[in-house]
Biopython code that builds the backbone (N, CA, C, O; Angstrom):
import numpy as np
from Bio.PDB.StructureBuilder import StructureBuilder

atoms = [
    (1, "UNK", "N", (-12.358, -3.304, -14.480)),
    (1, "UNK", "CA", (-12.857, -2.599, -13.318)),
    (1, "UNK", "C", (-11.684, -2.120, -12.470)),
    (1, "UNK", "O", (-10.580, -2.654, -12.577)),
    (2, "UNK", "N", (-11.934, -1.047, -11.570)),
    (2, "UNK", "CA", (-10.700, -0.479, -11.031)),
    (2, "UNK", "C", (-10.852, -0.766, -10.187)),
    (2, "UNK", "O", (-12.007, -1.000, -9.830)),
    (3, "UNK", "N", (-9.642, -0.953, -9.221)),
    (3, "UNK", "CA", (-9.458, -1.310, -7.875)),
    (3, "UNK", "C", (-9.858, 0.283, -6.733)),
    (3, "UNK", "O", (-9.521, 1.416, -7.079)),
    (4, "UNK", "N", (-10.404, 0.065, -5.772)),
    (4, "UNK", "CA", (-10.244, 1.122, -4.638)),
    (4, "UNK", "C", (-9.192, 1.976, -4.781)),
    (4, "UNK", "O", (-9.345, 3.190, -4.919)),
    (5, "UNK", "N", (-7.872, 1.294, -4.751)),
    (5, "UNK", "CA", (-6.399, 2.294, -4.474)),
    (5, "UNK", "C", (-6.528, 3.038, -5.970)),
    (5, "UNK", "O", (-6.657, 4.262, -5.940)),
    (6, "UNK", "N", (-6.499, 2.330, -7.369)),
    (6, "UNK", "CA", (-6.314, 2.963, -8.834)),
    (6, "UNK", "C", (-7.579, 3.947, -8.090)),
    (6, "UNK", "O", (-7.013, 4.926, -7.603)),
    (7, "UNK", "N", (-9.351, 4.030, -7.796)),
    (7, "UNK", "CA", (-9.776, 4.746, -7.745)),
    (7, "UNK", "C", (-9.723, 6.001, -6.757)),
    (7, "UNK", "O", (-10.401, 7.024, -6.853)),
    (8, "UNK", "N", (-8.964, 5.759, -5.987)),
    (8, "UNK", "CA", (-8.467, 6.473, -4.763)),
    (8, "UNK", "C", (-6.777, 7.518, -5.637)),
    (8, "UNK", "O", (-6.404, 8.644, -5.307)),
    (9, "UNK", "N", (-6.431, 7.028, -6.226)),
    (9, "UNK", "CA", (-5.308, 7.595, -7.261)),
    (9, "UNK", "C", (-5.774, 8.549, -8.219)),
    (9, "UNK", "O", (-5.094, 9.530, -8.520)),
    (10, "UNK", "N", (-7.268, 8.237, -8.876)),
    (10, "UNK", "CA", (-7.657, 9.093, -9.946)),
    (10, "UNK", "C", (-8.057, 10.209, -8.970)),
    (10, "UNK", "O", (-7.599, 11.308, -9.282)),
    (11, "UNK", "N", (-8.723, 10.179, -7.986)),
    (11, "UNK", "CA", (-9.111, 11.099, -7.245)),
    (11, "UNK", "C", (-8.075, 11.970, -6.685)),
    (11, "UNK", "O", (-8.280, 13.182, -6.748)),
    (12, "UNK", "N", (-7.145, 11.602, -6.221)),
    (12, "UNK", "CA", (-5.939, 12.801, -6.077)),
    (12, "UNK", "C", (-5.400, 12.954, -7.059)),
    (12, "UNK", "O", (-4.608, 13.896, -7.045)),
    (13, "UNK", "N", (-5.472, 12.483, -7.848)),
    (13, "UNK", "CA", (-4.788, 13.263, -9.523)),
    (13, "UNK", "C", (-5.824, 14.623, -9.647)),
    (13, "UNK", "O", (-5.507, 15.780, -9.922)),
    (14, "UNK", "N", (-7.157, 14.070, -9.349)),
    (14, "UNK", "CA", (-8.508, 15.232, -9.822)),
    (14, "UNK", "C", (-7.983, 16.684, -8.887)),
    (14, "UNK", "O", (-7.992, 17.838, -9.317)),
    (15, "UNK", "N", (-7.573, 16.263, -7.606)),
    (15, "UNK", "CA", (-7.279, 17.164, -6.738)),
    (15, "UNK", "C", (-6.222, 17.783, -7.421)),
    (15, "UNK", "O", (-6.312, 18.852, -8.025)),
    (16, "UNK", "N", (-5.116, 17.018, -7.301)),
    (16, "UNK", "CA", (-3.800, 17.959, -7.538)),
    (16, "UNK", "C", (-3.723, 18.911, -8.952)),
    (16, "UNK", "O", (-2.930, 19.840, -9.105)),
    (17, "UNK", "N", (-4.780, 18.439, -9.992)),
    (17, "UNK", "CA", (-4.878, 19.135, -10.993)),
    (17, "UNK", "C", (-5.521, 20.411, -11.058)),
    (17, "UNK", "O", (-5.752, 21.155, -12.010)),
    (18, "UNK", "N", (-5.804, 20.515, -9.596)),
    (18, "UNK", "CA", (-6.606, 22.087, -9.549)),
    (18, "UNK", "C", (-5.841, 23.031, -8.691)),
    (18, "UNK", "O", (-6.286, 24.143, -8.404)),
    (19, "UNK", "N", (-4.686, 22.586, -8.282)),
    (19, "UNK", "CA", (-3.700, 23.552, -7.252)),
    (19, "UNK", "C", (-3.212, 24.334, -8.569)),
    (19, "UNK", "O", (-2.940, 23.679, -9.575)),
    (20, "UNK", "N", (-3.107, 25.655, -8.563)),
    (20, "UNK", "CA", (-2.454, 26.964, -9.060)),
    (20, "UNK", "C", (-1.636, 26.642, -9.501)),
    (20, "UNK", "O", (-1.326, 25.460, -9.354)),
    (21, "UNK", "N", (-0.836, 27.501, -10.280)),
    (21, "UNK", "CA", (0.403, 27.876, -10.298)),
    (21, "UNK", "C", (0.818, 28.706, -9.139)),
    (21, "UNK", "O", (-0.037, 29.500, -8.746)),
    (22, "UNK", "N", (1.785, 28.690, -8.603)),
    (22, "UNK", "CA", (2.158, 29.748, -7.347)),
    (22, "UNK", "C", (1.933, 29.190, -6.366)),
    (22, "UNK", "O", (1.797, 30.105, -5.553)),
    (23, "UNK", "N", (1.721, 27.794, -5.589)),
    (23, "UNK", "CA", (1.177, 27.550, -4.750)),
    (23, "UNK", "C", (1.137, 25.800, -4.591)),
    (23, "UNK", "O", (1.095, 24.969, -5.498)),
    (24, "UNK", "N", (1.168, 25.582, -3.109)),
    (24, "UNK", "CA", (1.802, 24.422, -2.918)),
    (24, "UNK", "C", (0.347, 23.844, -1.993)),
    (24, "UNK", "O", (-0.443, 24.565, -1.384)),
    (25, "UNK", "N", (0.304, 22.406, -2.114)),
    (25, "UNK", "CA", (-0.232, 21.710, -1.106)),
    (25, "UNK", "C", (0.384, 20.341, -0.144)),
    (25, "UNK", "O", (1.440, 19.759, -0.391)),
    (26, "UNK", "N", (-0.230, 20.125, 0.594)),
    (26, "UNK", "CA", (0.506, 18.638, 1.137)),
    (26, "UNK", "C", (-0.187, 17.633, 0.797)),
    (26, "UNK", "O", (-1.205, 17.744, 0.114)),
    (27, "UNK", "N", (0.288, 16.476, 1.246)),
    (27, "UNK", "CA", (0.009, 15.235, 1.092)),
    (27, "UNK", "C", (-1.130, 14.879, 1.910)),
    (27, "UNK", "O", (-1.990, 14.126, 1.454)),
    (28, "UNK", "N", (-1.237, 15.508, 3.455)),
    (28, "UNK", "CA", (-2.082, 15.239, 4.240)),
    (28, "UNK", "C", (-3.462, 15.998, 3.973)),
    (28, "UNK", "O", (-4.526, 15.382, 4.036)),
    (29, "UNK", "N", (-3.398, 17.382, 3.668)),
    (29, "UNK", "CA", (-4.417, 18.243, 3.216)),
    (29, "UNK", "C", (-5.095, 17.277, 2.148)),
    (29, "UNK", "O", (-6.240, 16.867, 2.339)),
    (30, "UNK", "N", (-4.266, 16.878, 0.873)),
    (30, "UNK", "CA", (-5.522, 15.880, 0.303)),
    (30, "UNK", "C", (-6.150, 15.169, 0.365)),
    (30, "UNK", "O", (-7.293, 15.211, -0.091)),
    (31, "UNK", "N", (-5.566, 14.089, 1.047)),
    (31, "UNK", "CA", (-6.025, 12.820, 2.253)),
    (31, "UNK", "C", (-7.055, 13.467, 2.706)),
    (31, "UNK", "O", (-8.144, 12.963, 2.434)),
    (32, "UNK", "N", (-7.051, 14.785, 3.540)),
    (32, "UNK", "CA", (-8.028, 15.118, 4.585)),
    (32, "UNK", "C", (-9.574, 15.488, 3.616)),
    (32, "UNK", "O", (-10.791, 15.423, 3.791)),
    (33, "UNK", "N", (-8.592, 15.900, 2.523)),
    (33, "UNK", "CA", (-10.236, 16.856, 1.209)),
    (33, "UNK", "C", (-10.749, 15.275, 1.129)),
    (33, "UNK", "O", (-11.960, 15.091, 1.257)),
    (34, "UNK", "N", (-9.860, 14.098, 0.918)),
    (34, "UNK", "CA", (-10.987, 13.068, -0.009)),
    (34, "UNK", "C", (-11.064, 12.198, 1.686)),
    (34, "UNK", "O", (-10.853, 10.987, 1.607)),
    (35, "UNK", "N", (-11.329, 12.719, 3.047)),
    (35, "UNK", "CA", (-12.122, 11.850, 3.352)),
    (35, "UNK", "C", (-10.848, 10.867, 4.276)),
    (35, "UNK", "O", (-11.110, 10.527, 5.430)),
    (36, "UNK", "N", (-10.087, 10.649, 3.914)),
    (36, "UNK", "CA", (-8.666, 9.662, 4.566)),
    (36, "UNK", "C", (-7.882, 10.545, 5.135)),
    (36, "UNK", "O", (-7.045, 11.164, 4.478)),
    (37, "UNK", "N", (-8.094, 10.757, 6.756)),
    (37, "UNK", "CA", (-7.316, 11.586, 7.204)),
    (37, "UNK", "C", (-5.826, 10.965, 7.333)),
    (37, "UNK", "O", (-4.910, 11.788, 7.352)),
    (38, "UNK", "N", (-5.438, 9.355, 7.440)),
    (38, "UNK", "CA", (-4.632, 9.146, 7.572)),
    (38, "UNK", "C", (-4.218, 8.782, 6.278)),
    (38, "UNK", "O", (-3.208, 8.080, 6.302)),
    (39, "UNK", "N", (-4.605, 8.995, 5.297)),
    (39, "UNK", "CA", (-4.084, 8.499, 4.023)),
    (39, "UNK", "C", (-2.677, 9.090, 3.280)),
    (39, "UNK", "O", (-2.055, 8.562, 2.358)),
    (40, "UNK", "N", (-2.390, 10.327, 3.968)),
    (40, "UNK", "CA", (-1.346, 10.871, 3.816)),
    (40, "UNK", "C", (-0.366, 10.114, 2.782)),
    (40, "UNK", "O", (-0.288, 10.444, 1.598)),
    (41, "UNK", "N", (0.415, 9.003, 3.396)),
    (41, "UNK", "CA", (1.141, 8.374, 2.547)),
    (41, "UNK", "C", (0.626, 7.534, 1.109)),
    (41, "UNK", "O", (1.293, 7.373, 0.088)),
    (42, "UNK", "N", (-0.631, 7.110, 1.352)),
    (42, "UNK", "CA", (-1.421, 6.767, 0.169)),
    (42, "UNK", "C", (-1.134, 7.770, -0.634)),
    (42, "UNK", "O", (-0.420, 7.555, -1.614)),
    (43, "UNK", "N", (-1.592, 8.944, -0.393)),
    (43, "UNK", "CA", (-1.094, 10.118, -1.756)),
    (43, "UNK", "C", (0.243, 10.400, -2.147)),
    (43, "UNK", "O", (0.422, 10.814, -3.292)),
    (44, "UNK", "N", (1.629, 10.176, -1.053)),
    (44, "UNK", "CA", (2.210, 9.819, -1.845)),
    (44, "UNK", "C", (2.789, 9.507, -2.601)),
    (44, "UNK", "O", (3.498, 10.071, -3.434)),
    (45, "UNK", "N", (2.370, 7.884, -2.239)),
    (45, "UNK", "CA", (2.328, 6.636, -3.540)),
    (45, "UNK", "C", (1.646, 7.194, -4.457)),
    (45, "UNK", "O", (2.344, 7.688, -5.342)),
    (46, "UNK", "N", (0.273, 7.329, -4.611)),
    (46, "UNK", "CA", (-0.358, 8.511, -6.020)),
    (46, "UNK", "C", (0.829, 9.222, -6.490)),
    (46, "UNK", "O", (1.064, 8.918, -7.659)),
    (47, "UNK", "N", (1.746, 10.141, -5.955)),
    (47, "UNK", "CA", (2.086, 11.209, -6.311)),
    (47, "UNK", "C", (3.490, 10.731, -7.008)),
    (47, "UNK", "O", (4.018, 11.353, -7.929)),
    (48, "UNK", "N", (3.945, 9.685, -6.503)),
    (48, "UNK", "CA", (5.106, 8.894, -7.299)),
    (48, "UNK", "C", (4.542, 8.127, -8.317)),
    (48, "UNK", "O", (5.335, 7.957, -9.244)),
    (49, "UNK", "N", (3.628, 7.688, -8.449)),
    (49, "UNK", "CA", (3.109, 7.059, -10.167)),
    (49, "UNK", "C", (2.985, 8.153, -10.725)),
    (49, "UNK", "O", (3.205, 8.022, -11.929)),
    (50, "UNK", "N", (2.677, 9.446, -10.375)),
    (50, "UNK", "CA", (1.937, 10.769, -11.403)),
    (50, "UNK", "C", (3.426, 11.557, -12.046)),
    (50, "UNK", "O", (3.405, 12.584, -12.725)),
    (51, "UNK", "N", (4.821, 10.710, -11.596)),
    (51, "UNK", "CA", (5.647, 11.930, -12.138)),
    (51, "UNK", "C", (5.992, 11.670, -13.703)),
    (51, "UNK", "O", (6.842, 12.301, -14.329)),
    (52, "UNK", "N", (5.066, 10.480, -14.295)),
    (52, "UNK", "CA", (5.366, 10.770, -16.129)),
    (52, "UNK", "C", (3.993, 11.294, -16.437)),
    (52, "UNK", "O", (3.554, 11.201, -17.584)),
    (53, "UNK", "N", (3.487, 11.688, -15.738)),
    (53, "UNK", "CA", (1.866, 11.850, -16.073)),
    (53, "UNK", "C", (1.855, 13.503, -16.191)),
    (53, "UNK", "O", (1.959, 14.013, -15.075)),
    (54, "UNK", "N", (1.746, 14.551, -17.367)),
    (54, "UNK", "CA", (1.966, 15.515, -17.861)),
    (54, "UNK", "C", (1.094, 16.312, -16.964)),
    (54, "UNK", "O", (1.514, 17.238, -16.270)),
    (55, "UNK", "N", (-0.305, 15.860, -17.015)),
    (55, "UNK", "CA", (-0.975, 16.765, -16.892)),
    (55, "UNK", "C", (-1.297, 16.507, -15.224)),
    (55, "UNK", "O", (-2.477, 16.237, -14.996)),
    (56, "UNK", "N", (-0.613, 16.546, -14.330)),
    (56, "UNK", "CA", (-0.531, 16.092, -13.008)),
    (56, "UNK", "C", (0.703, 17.213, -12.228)),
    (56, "UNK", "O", (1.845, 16.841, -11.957)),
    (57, "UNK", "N", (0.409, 17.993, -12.079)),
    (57, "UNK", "CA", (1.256, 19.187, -11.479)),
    (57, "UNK", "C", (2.230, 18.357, -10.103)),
    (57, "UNK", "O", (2.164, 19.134, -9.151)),
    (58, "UNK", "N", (2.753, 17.575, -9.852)),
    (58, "UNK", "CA", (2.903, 16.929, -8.701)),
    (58, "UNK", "C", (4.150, 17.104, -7.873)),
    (58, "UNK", "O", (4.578, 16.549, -6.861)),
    (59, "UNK", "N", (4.674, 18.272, -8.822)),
    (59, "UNK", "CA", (5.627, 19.396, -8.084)),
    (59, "UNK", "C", (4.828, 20.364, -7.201)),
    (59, "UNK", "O", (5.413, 21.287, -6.636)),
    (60, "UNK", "N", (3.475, 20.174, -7.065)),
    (60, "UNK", "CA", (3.371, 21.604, -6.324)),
    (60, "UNK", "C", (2.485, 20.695, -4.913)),
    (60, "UNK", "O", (1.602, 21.260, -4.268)),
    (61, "UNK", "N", (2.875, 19.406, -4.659)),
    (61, "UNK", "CA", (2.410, 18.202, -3.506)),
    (61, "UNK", "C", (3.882, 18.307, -2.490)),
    (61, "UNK", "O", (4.895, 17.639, -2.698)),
    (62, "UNK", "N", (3.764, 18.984, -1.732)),
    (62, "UNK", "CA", (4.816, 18.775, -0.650)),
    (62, "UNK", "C", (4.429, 17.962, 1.090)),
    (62, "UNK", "O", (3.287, 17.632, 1.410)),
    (63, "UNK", "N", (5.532, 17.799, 1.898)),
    (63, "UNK", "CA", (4.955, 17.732, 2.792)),
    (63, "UNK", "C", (4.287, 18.693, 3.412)),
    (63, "UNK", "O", (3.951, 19.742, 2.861)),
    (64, "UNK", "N", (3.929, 18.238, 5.234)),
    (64, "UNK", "CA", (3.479, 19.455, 5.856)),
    (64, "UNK", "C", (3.841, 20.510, 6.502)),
    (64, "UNK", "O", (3.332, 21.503, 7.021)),
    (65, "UNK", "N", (5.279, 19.840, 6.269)),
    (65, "UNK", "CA", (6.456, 21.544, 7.172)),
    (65, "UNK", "C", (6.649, 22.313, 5.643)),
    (65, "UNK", "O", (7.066, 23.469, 5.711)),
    (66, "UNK", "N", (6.342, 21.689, 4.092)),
    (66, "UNK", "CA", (6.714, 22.479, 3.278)),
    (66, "UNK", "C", (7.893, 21.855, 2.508)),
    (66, "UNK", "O", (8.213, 22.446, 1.477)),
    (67, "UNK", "N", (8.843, 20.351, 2.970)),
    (67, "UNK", "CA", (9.757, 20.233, 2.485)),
    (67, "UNK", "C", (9.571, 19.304, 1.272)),
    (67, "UNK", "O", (8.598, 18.558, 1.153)),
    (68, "UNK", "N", (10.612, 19.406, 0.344)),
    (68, "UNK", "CA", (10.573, 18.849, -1.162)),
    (68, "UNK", "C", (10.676, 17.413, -0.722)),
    (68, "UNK", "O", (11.616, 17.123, -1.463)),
    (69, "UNK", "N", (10.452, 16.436, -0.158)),
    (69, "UNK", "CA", (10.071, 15.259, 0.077)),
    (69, "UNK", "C", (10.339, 14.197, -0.556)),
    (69, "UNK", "O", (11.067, 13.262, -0.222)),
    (70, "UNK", "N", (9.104, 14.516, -2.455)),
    (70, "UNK", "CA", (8.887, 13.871, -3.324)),
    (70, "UNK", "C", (10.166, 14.443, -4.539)),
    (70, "UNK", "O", (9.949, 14.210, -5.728)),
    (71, "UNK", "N", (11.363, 15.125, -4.161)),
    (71, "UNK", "CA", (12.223, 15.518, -5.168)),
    (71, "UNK", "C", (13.037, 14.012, -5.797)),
    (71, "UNK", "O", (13.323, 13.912, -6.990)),
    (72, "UNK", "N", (13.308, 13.005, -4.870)),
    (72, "UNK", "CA", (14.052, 11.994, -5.904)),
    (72, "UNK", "C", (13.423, 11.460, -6.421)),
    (72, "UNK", "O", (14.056, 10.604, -7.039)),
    (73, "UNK", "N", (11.941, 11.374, -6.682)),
    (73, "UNK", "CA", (11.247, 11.088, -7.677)),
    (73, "UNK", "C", (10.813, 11.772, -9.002)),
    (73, "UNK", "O", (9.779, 11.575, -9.641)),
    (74, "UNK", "N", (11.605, 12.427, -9.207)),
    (74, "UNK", "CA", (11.884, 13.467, -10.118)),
    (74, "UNK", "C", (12.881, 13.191, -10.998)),
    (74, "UNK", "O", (13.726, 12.720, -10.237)),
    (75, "UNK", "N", (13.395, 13.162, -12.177)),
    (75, "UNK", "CA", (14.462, 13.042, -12.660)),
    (75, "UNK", "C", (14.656, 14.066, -13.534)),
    (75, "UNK", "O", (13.826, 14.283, -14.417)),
    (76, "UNK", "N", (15.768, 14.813, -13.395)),
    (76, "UNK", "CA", (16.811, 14.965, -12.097)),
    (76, "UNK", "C", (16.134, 15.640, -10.982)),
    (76, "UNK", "O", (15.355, 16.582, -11.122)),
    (77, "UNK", "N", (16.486, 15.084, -9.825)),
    (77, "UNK", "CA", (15.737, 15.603, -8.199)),
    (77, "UNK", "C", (15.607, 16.611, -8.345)),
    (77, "UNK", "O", (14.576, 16.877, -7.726)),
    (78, "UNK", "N", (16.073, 17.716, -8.907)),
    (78, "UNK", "CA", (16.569, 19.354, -8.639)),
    (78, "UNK", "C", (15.607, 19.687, -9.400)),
    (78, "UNK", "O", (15.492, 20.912, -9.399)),
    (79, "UNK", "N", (14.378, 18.853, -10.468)),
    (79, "UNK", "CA", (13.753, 19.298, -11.632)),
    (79, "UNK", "C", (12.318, 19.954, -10.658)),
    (79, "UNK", "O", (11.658, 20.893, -11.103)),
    (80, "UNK", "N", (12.046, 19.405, -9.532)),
    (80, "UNK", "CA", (10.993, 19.860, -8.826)),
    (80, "UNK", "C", (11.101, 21.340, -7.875)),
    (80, "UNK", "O", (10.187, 22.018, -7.405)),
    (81, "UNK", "N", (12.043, 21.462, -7.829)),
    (81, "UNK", "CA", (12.420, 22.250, -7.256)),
    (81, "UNK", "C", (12.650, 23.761, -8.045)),
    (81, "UNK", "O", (12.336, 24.891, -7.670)),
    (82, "UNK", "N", (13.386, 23.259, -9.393)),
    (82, "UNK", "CA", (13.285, 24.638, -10.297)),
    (82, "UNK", "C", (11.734, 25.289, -11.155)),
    (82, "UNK", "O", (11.418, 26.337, -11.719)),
    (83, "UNK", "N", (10.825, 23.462, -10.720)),
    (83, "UNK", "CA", (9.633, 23.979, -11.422)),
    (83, "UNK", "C", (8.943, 24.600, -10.836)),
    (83, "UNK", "O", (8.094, 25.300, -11.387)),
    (84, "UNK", "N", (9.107, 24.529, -9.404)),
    (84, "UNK", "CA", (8.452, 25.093, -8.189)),
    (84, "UNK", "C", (8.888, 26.860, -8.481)),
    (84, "UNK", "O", (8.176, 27.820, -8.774)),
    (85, "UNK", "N", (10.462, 26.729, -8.230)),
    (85, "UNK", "CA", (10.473, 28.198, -8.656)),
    (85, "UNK", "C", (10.329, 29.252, -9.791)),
    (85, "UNK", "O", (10.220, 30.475, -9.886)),
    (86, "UNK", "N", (10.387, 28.038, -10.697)),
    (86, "UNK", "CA", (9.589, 28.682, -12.098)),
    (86, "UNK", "C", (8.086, 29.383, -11.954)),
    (86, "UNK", "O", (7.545, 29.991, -12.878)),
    (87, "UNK", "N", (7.533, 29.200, -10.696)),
    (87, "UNK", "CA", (6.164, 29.310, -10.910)),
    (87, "UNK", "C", (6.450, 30.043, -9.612)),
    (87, "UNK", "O", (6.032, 29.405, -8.645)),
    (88, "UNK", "N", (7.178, 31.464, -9.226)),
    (88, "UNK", "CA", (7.440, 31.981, -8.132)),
    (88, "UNK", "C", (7.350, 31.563, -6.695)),
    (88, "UNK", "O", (6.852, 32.260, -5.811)),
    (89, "UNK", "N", (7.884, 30.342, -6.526)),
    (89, "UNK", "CA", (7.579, 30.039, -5.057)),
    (89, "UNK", "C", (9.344, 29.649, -4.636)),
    (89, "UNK", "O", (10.011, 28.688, -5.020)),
    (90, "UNK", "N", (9.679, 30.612, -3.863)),
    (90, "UNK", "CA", (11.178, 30.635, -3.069)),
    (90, "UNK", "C", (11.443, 29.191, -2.238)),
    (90, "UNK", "O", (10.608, 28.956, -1.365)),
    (91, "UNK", "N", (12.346, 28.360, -2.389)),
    (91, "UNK", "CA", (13.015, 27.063, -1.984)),
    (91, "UNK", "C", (14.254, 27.781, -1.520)),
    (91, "UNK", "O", (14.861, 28.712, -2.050)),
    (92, "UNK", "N", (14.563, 26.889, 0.002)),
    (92, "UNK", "CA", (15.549, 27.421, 0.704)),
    (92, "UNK", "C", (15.796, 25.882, 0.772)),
    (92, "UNK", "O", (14.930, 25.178, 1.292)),
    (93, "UNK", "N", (16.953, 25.318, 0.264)),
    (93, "UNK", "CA", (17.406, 23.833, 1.915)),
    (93, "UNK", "C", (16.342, 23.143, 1.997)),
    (93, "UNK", "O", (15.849, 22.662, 3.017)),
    (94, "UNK", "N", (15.701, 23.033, 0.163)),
    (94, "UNK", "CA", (14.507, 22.060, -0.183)),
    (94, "UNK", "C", (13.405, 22.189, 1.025)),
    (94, "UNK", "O", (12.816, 21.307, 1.651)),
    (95, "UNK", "N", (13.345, 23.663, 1.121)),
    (95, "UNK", "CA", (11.702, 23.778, 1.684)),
    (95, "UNK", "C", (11.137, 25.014, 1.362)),
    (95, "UNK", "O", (11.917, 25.966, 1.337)),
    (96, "UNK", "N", (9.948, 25.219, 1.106)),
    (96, "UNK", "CA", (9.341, 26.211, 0.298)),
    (96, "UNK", "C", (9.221, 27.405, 1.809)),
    (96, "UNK", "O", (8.830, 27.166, 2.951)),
    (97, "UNK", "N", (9.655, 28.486, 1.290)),
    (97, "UNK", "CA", (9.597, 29.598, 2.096)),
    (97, "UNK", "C", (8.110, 30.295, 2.158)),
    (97, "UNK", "O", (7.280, 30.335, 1.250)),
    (98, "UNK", "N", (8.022, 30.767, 3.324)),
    (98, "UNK", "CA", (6.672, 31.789, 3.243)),
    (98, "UNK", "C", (5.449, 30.316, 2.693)),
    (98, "UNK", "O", (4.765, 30.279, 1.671)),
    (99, "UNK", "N", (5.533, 29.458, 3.602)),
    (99, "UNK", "CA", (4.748, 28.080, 3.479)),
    (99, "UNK", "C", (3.680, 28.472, 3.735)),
    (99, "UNK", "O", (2.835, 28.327, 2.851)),
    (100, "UNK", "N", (3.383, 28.934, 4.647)),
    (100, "UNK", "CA", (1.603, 29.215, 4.912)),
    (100, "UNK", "C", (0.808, 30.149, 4.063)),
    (100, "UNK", "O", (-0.406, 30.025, 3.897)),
    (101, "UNK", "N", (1.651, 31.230, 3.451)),
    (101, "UNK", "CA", (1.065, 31.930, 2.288)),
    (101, "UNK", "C", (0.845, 31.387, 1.220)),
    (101, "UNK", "O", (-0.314, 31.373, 0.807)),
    (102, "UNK", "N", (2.041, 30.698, 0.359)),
    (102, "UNK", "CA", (1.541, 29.715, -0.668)),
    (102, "UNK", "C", (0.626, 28.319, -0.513)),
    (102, "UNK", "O", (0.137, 27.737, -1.481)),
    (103, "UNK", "N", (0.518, 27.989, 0.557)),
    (103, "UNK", "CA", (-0.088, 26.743, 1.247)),
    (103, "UNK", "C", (-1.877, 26.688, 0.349)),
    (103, "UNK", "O", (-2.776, 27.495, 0.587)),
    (104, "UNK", "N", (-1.921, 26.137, -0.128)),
    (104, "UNK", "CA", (-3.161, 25.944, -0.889)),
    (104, "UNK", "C", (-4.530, 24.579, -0.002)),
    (104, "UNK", "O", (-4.496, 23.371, -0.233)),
    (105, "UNK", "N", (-5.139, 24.988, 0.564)),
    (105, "UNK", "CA", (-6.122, 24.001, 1.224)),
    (105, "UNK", "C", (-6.952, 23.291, 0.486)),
    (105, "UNK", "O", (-8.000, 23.893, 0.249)),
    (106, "UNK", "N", (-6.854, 21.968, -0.078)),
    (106, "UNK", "CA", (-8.339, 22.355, -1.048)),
    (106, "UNK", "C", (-9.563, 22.184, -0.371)),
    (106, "UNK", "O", (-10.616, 22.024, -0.989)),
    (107, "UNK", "N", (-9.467, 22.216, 1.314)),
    (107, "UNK", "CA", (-11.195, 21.963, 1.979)),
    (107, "UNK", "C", (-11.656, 23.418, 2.605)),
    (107, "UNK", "O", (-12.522, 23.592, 3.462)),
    (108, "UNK", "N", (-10.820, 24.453, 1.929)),
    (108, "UNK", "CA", (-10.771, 25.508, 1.917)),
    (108, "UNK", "C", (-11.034, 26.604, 0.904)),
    (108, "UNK", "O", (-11.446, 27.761, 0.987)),
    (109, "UNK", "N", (-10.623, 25.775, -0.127)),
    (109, "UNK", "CA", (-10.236, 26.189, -1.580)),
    (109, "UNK", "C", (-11.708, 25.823, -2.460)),
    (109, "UNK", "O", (-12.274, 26.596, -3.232)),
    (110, "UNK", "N", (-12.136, 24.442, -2.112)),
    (110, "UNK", "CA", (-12.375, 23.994, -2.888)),
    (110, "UNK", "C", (-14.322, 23.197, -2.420)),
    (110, "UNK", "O", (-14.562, 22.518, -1.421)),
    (111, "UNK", "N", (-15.184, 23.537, -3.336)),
    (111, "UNK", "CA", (-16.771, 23.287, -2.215)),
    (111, "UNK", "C", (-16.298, 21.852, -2.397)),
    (111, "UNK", "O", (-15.293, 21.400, -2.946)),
    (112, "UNK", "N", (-17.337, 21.261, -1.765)),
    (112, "UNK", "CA", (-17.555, 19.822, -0.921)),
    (112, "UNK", "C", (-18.298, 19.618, -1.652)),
    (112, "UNK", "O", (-18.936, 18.566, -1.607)),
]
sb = StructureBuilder()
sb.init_structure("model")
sb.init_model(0)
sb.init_chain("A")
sb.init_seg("    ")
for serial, (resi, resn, name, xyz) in enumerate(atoms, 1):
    if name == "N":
        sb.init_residue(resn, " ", resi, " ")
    sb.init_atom(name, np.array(xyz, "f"), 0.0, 1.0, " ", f" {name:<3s}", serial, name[0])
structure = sb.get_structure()
């Protein structure tokens, strides 16, 4: 049986697996879609177990000013950052430029 937090983990995996290519979300925006406005850092912790996990986009989870945050959990740090721009989104001084355009909501994005 799974614990709350493992089930609270599958659920932002479910989330983060539906952000675009091209396009970034935060940590707090997911928190806010599943319900935990303060859960912010709960995701994350999610988002640092998800970086061997393939099918978990968790380069495109930033904070809320936009900055690469979760990059030393990356190996090598710089790998989040080129995947980000692999998928056209401009990094200045590890923060994604033109943030509110790529900014992906999912309680916006995404029905309830």
């Amino acid at each position: 049986m799974k614990t709350d937090k493992e089930n609270f983990f599958d659920m932002v995996y479910q989330v983060v697996r539906l952000i675009p290519k091209g396009r970034v979300t935060s940590y707090g925006a997911i928190a806010n879609y599943l319900g935990a406005k303060s859960g912010a850092r709960t995701v994350g912790y999610a988002m640092n177990a998800a970086h061997t996990m393939n099918d978990v986009p968790a380069h495109r989870v930033v904070n809320s000013k936009g900055l690469l945050t979760g990059k030393f959990h990356f190996s090598p740090p710089e790998k989040m950052q080129t995947t980000l721009e692999s998928e056209g989104i401009t990094i200045n001084n590890d923060q994604v430029m033109d943030f509110q355009t790529v900014f992906w909501d999912p309680n916006k994005e995404l029905e309830l």
